[in-house]
C-alpha positions as CSV (number, residue, x, y, z in Angstrom):
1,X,19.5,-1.7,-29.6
2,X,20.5,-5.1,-31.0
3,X,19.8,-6.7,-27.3
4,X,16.5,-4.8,-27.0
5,X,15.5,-5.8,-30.0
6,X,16.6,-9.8,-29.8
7,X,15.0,-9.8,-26.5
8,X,11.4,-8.3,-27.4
9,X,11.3,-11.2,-30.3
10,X,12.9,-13.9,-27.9
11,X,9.9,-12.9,-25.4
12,X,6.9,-13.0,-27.8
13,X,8.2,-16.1,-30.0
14,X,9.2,-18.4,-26.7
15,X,5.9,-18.9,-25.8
16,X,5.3,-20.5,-29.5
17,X,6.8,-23.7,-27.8
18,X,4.3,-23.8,-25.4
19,X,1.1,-23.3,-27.4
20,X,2.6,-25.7,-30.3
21,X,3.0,-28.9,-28.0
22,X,6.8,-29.2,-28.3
23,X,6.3,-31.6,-31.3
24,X,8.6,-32.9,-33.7
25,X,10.6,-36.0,-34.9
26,X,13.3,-36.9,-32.4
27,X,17.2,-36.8,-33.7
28,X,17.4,-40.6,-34.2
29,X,20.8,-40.1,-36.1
30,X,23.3,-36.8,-36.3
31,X,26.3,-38.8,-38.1
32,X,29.1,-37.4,-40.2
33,X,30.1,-33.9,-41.3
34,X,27.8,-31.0,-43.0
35,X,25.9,-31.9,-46.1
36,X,27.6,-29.9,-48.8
37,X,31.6,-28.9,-48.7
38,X,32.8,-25.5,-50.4
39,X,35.8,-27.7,-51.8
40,X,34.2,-30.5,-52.4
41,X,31.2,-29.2,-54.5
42,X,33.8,-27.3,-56.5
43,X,35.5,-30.4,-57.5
44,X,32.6,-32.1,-58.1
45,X,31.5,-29.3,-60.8
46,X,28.2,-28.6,-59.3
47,X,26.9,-25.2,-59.9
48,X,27.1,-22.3,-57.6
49,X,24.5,-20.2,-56.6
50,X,25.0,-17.7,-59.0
51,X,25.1,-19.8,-62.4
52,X,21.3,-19.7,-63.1
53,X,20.0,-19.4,-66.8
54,X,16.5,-19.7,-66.0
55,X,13.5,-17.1,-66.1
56,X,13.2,-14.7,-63.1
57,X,11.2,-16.0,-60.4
58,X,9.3,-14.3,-57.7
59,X,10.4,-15.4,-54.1
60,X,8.7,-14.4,-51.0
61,X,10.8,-14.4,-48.0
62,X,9.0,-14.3,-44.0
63,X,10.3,-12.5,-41.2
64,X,9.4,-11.3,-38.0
65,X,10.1,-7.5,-37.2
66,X,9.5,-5.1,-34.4
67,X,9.5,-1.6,-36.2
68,X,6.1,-0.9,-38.0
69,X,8.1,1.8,-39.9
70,X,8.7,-0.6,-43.5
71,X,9.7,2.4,-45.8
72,X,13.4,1.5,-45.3
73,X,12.3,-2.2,-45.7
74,X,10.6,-1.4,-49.2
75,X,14.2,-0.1,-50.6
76,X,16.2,-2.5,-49.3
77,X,14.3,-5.0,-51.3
78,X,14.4,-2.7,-54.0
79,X,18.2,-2.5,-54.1
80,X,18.6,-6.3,-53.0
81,X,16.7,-7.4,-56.3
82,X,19.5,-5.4,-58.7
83,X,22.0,-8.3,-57.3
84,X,19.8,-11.1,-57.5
85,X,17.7,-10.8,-60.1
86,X,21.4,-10.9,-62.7
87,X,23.0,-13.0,-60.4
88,X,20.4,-15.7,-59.5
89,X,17.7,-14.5,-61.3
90,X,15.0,-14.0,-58.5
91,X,13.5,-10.9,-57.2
92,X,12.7,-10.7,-54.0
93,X,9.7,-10.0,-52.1
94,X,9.6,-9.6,-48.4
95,X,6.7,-10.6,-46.3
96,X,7.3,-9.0,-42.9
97,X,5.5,-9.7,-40.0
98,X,5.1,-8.2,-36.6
99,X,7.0,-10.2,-34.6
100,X,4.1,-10.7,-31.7
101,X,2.2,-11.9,-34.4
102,X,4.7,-14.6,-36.2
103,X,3.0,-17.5,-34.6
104,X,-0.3,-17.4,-35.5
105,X,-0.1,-15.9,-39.2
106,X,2.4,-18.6,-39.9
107,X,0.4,-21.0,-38.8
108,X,-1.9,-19.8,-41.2
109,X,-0.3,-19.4,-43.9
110,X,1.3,-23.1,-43.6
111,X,-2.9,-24.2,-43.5
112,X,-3.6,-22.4,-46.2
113,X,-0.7,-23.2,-48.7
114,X,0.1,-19.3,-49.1
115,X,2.9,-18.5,-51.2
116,X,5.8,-18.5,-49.4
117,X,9.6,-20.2,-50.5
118,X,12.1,-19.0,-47.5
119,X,11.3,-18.1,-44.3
120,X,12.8,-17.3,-40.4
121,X,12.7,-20.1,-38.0
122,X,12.9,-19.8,-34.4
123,X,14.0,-23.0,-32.3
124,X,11.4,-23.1,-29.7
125,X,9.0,-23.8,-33.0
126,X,11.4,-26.0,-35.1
127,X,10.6,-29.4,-33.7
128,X,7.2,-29.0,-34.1
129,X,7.2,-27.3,-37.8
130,X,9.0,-30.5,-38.6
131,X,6.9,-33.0,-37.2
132,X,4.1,-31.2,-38.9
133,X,5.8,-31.8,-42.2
134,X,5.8,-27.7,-43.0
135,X,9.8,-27.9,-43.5
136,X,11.6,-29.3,-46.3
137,X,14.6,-31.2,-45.4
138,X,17.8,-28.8,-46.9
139,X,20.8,-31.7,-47.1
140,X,20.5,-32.4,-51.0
141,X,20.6,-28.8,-51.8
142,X,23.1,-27.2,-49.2
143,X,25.0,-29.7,-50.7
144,X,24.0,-28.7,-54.6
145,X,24.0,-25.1,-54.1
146,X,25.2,-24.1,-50.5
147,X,28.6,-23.6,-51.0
148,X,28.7,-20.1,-48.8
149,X,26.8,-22.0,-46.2
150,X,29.3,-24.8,-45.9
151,X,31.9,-22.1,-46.0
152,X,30.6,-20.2,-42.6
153,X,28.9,-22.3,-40.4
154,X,31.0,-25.1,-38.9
155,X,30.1,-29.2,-39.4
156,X,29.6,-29.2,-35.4
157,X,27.3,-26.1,-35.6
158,X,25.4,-27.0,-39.0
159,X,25.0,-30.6,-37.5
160,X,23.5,-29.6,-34.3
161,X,19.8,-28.8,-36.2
162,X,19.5,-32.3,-37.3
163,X,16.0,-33.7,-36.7
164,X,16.1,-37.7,-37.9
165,X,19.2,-37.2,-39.8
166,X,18.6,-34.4,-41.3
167,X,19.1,-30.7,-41.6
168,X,15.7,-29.0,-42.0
169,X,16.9,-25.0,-41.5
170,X,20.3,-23.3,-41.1
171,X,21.4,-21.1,-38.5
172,X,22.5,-17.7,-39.1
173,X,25.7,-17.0,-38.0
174,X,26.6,-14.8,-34.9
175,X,27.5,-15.5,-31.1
176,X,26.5,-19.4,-31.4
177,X,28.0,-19.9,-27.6
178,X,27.0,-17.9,-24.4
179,X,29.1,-17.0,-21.3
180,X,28.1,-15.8,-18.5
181,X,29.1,-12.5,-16.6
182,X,28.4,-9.7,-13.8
183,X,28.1,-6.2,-15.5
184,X,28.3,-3.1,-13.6
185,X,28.1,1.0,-14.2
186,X,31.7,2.2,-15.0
187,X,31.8,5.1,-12.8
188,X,30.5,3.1,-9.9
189,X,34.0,0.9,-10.6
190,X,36.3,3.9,-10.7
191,X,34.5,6.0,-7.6
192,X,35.2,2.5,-5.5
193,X,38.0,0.8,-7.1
194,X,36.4,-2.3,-7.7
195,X,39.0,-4.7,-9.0
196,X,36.7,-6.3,-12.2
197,X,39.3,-9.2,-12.7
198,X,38.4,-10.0,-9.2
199,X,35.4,-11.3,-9.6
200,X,35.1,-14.9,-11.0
201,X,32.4,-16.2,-8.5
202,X,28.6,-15.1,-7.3
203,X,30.4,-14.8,-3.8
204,X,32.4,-12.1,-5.3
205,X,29.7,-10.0,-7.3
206,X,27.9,-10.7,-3.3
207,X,30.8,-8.2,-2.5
208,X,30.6,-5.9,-4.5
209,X,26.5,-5.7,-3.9
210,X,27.8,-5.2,-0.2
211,X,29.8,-2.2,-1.1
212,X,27.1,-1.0,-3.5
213,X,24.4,-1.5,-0.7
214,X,26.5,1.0,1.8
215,X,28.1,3.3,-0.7
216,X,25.2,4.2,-3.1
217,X,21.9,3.7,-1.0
218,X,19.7,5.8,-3.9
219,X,20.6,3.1,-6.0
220,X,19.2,-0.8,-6.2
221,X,22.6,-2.9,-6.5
222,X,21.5,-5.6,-8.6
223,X,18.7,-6.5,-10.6
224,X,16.8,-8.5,-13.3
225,X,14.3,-6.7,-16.3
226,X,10.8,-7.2,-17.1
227,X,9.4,-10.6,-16.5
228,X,13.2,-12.1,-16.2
229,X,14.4,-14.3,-13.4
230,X,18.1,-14.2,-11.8
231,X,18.2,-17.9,-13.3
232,X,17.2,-16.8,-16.8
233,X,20.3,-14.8,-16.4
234,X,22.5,-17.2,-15.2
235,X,22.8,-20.6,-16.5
236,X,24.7,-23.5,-15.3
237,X,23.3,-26.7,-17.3
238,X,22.2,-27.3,-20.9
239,X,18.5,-26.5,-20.6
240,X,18.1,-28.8,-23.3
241,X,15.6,-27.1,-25.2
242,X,12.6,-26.3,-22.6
243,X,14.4,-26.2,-18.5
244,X,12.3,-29.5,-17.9
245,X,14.4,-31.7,-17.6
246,X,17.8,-30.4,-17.7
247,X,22.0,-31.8,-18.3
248,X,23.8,-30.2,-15.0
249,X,26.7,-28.7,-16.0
250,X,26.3,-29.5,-19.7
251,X,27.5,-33.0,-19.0
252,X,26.1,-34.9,-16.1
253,X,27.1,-38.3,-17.8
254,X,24.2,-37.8,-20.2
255,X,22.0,-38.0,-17.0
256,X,18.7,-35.9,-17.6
257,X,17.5,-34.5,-14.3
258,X,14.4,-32.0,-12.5
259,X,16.5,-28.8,-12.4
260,X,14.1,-27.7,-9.3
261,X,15.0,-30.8,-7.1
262,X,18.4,-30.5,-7.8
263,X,20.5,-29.0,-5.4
264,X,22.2,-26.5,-7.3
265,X,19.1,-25.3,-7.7
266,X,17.9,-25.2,-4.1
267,X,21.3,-23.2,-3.6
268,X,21.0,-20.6,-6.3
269,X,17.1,-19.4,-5.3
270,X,18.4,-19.6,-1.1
271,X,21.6,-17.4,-2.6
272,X,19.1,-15.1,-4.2
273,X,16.8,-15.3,-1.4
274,X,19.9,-13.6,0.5
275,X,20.4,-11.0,-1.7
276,X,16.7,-9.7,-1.2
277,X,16.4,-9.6,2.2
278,X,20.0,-7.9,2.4
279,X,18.3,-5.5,0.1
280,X,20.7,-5.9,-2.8
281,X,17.5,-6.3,-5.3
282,X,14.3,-4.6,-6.3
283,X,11.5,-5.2,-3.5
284,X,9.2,-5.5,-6.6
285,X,11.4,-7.6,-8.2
286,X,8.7,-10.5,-8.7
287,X,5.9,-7.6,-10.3
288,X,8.5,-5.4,-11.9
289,X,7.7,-4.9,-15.5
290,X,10.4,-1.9,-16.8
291,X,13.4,-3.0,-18.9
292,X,17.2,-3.3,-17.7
293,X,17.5,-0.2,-20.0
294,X,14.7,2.2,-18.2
295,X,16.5,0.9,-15.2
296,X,19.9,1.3,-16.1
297,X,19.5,4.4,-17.6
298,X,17.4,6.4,-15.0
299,X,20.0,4.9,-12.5
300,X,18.0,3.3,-10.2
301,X,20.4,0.0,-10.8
302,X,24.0,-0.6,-10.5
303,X,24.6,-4.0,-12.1
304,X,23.0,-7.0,-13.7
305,X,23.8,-10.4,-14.4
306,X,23.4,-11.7,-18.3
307,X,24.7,-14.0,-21.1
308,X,27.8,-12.2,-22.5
309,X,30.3,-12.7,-25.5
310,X,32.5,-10.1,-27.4
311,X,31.2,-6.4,-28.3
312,X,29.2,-7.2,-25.3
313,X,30.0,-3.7,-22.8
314,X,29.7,-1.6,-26.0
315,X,26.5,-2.8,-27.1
316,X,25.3,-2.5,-23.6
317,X,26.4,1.0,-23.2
318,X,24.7,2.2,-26.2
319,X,21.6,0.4,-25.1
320,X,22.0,1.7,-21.4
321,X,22.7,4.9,-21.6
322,X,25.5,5.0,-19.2
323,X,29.1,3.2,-19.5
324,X,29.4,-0.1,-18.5
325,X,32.0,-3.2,-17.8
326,X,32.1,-6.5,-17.4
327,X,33.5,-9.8,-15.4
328,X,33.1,-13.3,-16.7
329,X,31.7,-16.2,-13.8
330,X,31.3,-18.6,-16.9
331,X,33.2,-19.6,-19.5
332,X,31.5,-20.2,-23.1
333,X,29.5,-23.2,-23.9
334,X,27.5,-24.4,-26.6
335,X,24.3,-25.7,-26.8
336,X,21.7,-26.9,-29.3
337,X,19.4,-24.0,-28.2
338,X,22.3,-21.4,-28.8
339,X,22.6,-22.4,-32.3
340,X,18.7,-22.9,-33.4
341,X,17.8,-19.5,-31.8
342,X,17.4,-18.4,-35.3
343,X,17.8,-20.3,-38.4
344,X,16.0,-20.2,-41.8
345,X,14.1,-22.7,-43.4
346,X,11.9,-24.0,-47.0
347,X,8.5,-24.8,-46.3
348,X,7.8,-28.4,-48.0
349,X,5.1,-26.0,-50.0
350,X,7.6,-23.8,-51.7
351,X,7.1,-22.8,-55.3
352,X,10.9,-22.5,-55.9
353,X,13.0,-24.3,-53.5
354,X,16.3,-24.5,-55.3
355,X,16.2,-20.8,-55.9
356,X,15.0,-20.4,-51.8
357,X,18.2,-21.9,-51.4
358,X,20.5,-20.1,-53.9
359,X,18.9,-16.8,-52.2
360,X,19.4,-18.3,-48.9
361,X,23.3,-19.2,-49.8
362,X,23.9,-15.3,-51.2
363,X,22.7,-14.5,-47.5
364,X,25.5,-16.2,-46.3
365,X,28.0,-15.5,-49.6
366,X,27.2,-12.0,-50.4
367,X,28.4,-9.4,-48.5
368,X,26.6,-7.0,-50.0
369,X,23.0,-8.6,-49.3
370,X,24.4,-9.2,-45.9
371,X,24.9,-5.7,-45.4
372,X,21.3,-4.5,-47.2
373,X,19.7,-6.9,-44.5
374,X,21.9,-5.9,-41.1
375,X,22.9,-1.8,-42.5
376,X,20.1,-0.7,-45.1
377,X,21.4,1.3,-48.2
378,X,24.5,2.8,-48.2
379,X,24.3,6.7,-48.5
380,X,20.6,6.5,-47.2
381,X,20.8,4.4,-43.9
382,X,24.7,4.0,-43.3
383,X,28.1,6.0,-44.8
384,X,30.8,4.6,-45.4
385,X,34.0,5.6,-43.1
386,X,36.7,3.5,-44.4
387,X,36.6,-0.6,-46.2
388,X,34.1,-2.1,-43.2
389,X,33.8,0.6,-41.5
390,X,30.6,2.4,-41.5
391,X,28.7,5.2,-39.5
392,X,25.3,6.6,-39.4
393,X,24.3,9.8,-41.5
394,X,24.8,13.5,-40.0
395,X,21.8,14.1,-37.8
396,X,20.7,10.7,-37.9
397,X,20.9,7.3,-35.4
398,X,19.6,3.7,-34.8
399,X,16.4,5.1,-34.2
400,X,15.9,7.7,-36.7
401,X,17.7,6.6,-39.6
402,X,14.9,4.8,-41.1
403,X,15.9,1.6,-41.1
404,X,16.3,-0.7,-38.1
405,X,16.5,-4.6,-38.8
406,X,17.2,-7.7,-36.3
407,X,20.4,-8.2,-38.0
408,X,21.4,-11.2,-36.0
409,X,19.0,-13.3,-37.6
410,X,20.1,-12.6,-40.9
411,X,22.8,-15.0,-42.8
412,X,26.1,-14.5,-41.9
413,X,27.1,-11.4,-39.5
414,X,31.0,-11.8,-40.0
415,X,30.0,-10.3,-43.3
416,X,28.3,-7.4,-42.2
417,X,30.1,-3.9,-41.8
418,X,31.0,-2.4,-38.4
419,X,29.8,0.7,-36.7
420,X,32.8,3.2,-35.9
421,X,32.1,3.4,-32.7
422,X,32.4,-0.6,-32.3
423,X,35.1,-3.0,-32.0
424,X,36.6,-3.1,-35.5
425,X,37.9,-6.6,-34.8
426,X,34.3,-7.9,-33.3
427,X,33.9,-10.4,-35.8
428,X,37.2,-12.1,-35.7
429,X,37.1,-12.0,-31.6
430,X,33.3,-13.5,-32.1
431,X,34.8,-16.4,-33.9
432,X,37.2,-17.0,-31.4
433,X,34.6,-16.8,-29.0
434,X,32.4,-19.6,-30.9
435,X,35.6,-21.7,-31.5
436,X,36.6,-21.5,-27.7
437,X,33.4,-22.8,-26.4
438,X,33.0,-25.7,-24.7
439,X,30.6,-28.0,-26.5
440,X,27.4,-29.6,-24.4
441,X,27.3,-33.4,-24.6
442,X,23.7,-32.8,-25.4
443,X,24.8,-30.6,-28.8
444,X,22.8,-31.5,-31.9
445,X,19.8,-33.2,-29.3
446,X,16.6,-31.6,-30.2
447,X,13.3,-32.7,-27.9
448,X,10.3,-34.1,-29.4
449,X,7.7,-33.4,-26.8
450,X,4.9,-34.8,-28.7
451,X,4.4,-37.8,-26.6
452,X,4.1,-35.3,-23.4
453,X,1.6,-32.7,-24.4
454,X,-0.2,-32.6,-21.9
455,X,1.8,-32.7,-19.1
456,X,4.1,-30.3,-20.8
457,X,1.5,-27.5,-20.6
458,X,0.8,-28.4,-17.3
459,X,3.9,-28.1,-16.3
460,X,4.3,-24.7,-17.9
461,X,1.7,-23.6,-16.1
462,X,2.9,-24.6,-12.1
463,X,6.5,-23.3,-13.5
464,X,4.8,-19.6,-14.3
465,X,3.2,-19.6,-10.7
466,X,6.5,-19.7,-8.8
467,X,9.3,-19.2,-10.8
468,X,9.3,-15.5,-10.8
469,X,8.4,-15.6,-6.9
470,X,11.1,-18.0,-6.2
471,X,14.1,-16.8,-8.5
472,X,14.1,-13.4,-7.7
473,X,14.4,-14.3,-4.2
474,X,10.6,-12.4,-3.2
475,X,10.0,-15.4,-1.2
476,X,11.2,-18.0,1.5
477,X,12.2,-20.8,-0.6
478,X,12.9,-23.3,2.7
479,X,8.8,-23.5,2.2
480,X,7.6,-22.3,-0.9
481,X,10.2,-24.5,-3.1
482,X,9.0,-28.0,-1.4
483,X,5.3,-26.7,-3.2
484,X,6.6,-26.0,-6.3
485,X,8.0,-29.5,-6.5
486,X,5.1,-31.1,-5.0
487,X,3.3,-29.5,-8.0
488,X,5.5,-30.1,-10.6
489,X,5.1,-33.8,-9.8
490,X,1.8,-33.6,-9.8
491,X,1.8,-32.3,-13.2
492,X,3.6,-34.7,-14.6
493,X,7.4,-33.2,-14.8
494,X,9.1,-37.1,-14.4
495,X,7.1,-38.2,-17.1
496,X,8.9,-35.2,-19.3
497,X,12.3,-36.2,-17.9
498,X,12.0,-39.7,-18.4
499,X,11.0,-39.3,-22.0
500,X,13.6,-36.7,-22.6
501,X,16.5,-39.5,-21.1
502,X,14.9,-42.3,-23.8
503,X,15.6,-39.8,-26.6
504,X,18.9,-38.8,-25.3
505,X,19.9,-42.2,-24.6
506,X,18.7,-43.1,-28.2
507,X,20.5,-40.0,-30.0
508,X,23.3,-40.6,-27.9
509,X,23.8,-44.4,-29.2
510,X,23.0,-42.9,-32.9
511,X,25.9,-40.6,-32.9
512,X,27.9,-42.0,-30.6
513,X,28.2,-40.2,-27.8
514,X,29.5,-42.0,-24.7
């Protein structure tokens, strides 16, 4: 359910960017490597994160969750405060919040001063909790106490949340890249001997909707889930935080562009626009509100397009229903917004900061508090089949069991056991995968939208009107995308892009990138 799950809180938490202006400093200067070394704070003598000799202190750590079930929550806290409280003497006390909620009880408690020393940061937010002054900056104590930090996230990847120079929150560590790939029903491949390494191209997946189209008519081809568009499943430029104002093919010379006057874009929504009226996609693709999953798994769709890595068929064919498979049309790349999807950060207000960040280092050290975060308690929520191994209890599943966490937000997932019925080698092939990726020329740029309010919401707003319309090919774009454009200008879109190029330009001469 991990894709369910990450896309419900992508969903409700996206908007947060809107509502909060898109403030924040702008990355003046992203220069040298990670704050903090694992070998070079050892030979420096400075303490690691579990050498404390102080009283136990009480640290309250924020989240956003989905299940309102928190029994399982209450004794994984339970269990996670036997290894810090002898370890880094701090017992932990978890402050979850529903996850459609996040925005505006943050806010409040940030006004208010509550009590709160670590907490979950999602990137459409980050900018703007820093220009608000509600983050610390983290450099001095990665670098005093984040040894297991240092250890899993590389300089590149740690580097690329820099605001000013500085690292405000750390990313967890997962699938910090994103390919691109077609993903069709198993059986449908075997029945019609589709050749998967075949198609590299959206010409090619066009042939296989072709075949789909004649062979299986009680099935829709292709299609997109809930409020998605084909383009938010299929990237080709470094969105650069927001789509407005875009990098075409994460380079383009540094150029910012419109991504809806550019061509490629005028080409994807008439390619689309084809696949509708050929029938390849939902009629009420523009309206339709049920999930890839209900679709999927009452087989009224074939295939979908999304942002793939490694583990990616299995997950999807637990989360489906039916067996899937996969063929890559893009090759990894990185970008900023890959890496700050979810991160964790010290409000300025915290009690207990050093110990915020010796908890915050054990997420990323400990495999054990890794694995009460992502698993639950062992003999309870997981067994143990063999070393990493692990399987649910007799009887029991992800929905059941009692305990059901977004565990890609938390620390670092190489850590965390595997389920039997997974890739035992996931982790090591996810490395690879984040290794492999092609780095943006924009990575490490964050947007500070703060001198484009306005036009930012209004913006928004003429984007919402037609981009579900447009990009799921429900209408004629040779006349409806000349509108759109029309009203993006009105509201002000070249006045985003040209403000985005001065910051790029000026991070770009900072860190210099050429």
């Amino acid at each position: 359910m991990k894709r369910i799950m990450q896309g419900s809180l992508l969903l409700l938490l996206s908007f947060a960017l809107i509502l909060s202006a898109c403030g924040g400093s702008n990355n003046k200067d992203n220069n040298g490597a990670a704050s903090g070394n694992s070998e070079n704070s050892a030979e420096s003598g400075k303490p690691s994160a579990a050498e404390d000799d102080g009283p136990v202190e009480e640290l309250i750590v924020a989240f956003p969750i989905i299940s309102p079930d928190l029994t399982g929550l209450q004794l994984v806290e339970q269990e996670m405060n036997k290894i810090t409280e002898p370890k880094i003497k701090v017992r932990v006390k978890f402050m979850p919040i529903n996850a459609g909620e996040w925005l505006q009880r943050t806010n409040l408690i940030f006004s208010s001063n509550e009590k709160l020393d670590l907490t979950y940061v999602h990137g459409s937010m980050y900018s703007n909790m820093v220009a608000k002054g509600m983050l610390s900056p983290l450099d001095e104590l990665i670098g005093e106490y984040g040894n297991g930090i240092t250890a899993s996230l590389e300089p590149k990847y740690l580097n690329a949340t820099k605001i000013g120079g500085k690292i405000y929150s750390v990313p967890s560590v997962r699938d910090l890249a994103g390919s691109y790939g077609y993903t069709i029903r198993k059986d449908l491949v075997d029945k019609h001997n589709i050749d998967l390494s075949a198609i590299k191209t959206l010409d090619d997946v066009a042939n296989v909707l072709q075949l789909l189209k004649e062979k299986e008519p009680d099935m829709v081809p292709i299609s997109t889930g809930g409020t998605q568009s084909f383009r938010d499943v299929y990237k080709f430029y470094d969105e650069l935080g927001d789509n407005m104002g875009v990098l075409p093919h994460y380079d383009n010379g540094l150029k910012v562009v419109n991504l809806f006057e550019t061509q490629e874009y005028a080409d994807f929504v008439k390619r689309i626009r084809e696949w509708y009226k050929a029938g390849y996609i939902l009629s009420d693709a523009a309206t339709n509100k049920l999930s890839l999953v209900e679709l999927m798994s009452s087989g009224k769709v074939a295939s979908y397009i999304g942002m793939q890595k490694p583990g990616f068929d299995v997950q999807e064919t637990k989360s489906n229903g039916v067996e899937v498979v996969s063929a890559e049309l893009n090759p990894p790349y990185s970008t900023t917004s890959n890496i700050t999807v979810a991160m964790w950060g010290i409000p300025v207000h915290a009690k207990y900061p050093e110990k915020a960040m010796k908890f915050l280092n054990l997420m990323y050290e400990d495999e054990n508090i890794v694995n009460l975060f992502t698993w639950g308690v062992e003999g309870t929520h997981y067994e143990k089949v063999q070393d990493h191994i692990i399987k649910y209890p007799e009887g029991k599943d992800a929905n059941s069991v009692g305990f059901n966490s977004l565990q890609w937000m938390f620390g670092n997932q190489f850590k965390a056991y595997v389920l039997e019925s997974n890739d035992p080698e996931i982790w090591s092939k996810m490395k690879d995968f984040n290794e492999s990726a092609t780095p943006s020329k924009a990575l490490g740029f964050i947007f500070d939208g703060s001198n484009v309010k306005t036009e930012y919401a209004a913006v928004s707003n003429v984007i919402n009107e037609y981009k579900l319309s447009l990009e799921t090919g429900s209408v004629d774009p040779d006349k409806i995308l000349p509108q759109f454009i029309d009203k993006l200008q009105a509201a002000g879109i070249d006045k985003i892009v040209a403000e985005k190029q001065k910051q790029l330009d000026e991070w770009a001469a900072a860190n210099g990138v050429k």
